[in-house]
C-alpha positions in Angstrom: 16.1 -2.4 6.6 14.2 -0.3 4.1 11.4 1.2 5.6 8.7 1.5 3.0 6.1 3.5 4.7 8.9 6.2 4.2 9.4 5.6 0.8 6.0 5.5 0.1 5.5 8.6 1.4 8.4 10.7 0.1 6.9 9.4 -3.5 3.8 10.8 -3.0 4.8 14.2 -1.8 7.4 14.0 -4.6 4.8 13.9 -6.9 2.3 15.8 -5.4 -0.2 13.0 -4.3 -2.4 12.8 -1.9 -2.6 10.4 0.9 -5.9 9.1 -0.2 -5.4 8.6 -3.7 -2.4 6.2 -2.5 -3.1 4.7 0.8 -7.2 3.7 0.3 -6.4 2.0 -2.9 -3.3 0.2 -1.4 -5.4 -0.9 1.7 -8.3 -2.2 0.0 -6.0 -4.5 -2.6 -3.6 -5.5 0.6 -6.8 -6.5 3.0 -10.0 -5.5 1.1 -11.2 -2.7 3.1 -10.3 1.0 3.3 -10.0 1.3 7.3 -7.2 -0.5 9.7 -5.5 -1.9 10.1 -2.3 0.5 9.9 -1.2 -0.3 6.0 2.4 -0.2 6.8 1.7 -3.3 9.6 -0.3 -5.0 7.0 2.6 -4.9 4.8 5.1 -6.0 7.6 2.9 -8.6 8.4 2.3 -10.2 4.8 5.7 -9.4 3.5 7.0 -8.4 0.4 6.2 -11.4 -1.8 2.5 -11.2 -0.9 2.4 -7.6 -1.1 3.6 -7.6 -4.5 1.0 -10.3 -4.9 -2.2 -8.7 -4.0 -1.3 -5.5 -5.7 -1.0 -7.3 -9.0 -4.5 -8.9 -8.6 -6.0 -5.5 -7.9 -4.7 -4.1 -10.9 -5.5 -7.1 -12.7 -8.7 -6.5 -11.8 -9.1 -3.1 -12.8 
């Protein structure tokens, strides 16, 4: 199994991001608030589909 809180990760130091530029932003559109739960549970919890979901209507909504 993939583990995407690695992958995530290894992105962002890849290309020099910071953890809150990422992971608030990614909270918020997965469960709209920017504390806990853990984001990688969240996404565990909802799955991929409704990840992908949610992202999309944030950026929609940008």
């Amino acid at each position: 199994m993939v583990n995407i809180e690695t992958i995530v990760k290894d992105w962002m130091t890849k290309n020099e991001i910071g953890l809150g530029k990422v992971m608030q932003p990614f909270r918020l559109s997965l469960v709209g608030a920017l504390k806990e739960p853990h984001l990688f549970d969240i996404v565990e919890m909802i799955g991929k589909e409704e990840t992908i979901v949610r992202l999309q209507k944030a950026i929609a909504t940008q």
